[in-house]
N, C-alpha and C positions, 0 to 999 in steps of 0.2 A: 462221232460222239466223244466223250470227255474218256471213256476206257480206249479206245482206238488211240485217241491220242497219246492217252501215257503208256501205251502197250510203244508205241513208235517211240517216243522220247526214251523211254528204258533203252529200245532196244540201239537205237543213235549213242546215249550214251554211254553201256555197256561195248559197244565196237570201239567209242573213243578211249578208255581205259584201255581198251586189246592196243590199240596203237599205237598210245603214249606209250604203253609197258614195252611193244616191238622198240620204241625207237629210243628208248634208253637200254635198252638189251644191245641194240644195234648199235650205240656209240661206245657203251662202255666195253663187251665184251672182244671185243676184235683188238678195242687197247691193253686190257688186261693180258689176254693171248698174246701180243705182238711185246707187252712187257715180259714175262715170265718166260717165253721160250722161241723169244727173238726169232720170231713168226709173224709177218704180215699179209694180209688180204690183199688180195687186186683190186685195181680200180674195178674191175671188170664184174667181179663179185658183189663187191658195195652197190653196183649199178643195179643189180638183180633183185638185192636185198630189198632200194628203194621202190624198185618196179611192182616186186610182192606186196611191200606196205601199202601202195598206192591200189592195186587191186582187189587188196584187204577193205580197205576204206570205204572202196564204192559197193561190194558183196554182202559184205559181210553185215552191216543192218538188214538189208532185205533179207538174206538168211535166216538171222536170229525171228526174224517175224514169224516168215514161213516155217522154222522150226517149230517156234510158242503154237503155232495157230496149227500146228499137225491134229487129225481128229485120233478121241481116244478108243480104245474101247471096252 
């Protein structure tokens, strides 16, 4: 019905806020570090980072659902 649906739509696009905010975190803050005290990341690192966004992506709506939809008491 029409609440199930926007319970889903909230919760898709509350994760997509989480993952745009992750990947402007992710682009800017390793440059900022790598400016200030000529400190850079590995490839090998950034690898991981995208790994977690990407398993972010696919969990974490279903999460947020199963969270809202916890019984109270």
């Amino acid at each position: 019905d029409e609440r199930e649906l926007a319970q889903r739509n909230r919760a898709y696009f509350s994760a997509f806020k989480y993952l745009v905010m992750m990947t402007i975190l992710g682009g800017l803050v390793p440059e900022l570090v790598a400016k200030l005290f000529k400190f850079e990341l590995s490839v090998g690192l950034m690898k991981n980072y995208m790994l977690l966004m990407f398993t972010t992506a696919l969990v974490l709506p279903g999460a947020m659902l199963a969270w809202a939809d916890k019984p109270t008491d």
